[in-house]
C-alpha positions as CSV (number, residue, x, y, z in Angstrom):
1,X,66.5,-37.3,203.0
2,X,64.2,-38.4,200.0
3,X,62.3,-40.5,202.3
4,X,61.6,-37.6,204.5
5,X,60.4,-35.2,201.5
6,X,58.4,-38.6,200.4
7,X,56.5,-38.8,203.7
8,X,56.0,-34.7,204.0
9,X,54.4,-35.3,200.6
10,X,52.8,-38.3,201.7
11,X,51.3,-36.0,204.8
12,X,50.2,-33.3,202.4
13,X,48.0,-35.7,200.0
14,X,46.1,-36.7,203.5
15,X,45.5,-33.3,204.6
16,X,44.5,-32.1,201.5
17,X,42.0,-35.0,200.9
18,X,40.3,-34.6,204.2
19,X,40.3,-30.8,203.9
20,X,38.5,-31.3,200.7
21,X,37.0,-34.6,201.4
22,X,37.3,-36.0,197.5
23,X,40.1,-37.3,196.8
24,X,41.9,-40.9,196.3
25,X,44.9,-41.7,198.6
26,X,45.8,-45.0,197.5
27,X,46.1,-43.9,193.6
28,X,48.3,-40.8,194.6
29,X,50.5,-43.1,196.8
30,X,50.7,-45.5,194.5
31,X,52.5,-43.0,192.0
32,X,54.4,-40.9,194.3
33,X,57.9,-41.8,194.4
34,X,58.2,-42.2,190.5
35,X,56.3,-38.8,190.2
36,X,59.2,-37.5,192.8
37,X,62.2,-38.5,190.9
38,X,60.5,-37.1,187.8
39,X,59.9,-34.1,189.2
40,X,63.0,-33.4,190.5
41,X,65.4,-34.8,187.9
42,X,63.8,-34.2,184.6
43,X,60.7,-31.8,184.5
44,X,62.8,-28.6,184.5
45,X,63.5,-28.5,180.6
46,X,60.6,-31.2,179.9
47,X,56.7,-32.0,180.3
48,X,54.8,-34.4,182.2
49,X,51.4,-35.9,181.2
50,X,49.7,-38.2,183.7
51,X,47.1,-40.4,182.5
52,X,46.2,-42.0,185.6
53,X,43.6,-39.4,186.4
54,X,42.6,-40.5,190.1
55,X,46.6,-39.5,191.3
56,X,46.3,-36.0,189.9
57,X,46.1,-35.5,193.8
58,X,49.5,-37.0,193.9
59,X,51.1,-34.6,190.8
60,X,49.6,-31.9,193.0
61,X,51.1,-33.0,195.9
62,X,54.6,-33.1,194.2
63,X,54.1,-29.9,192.1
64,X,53.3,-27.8,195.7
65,X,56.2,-29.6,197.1
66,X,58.9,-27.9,194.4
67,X,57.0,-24.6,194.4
68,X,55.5,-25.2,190.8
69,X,52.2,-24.0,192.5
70,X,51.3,-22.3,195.4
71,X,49.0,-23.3,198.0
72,X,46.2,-21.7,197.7
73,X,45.6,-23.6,193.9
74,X,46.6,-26.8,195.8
75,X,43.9,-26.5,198.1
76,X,41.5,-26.0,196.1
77,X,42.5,-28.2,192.7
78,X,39.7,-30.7,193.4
């Protein structure tokens, strides 16, 4: 199952980079499965600072994914 939600995420970066044509993939990819496991296991009573700036993408990706923002401000958060 985590696999699946990985790649759906995985599929939502893409689209969203070639919708808004910035964007890098291979940053966001790079960070996604930790930024999954934070998200879902610990983020609910804590906070999350990323410093690797060109996966915000990523974050984004993974905050859409468990409804911490809606699509319209993930489509446009370039």
């Amino acid at each position: 199952m985590q696999n699946k939600n990985i790649n759906l995420i995985r599929y939502l970066i893409l689209k969203n980079c070639y919708q808004t044509k910035e964007g890098h993939v291979g940053s966001a990819f790079s960070i996604l499965e930790i930024l999954y496991i934070i998200f879902k296991k610990y983020i609910k009573k804590n906070f999350f600072i990323l410093s690797k700036g060109h996966a915000s993408i990523g974050m984004y990706a993974v905050m859409y994914f468990f409804k911490y923002i809606n699509k319209k401000n993930f489509l446009f958060v370039l």
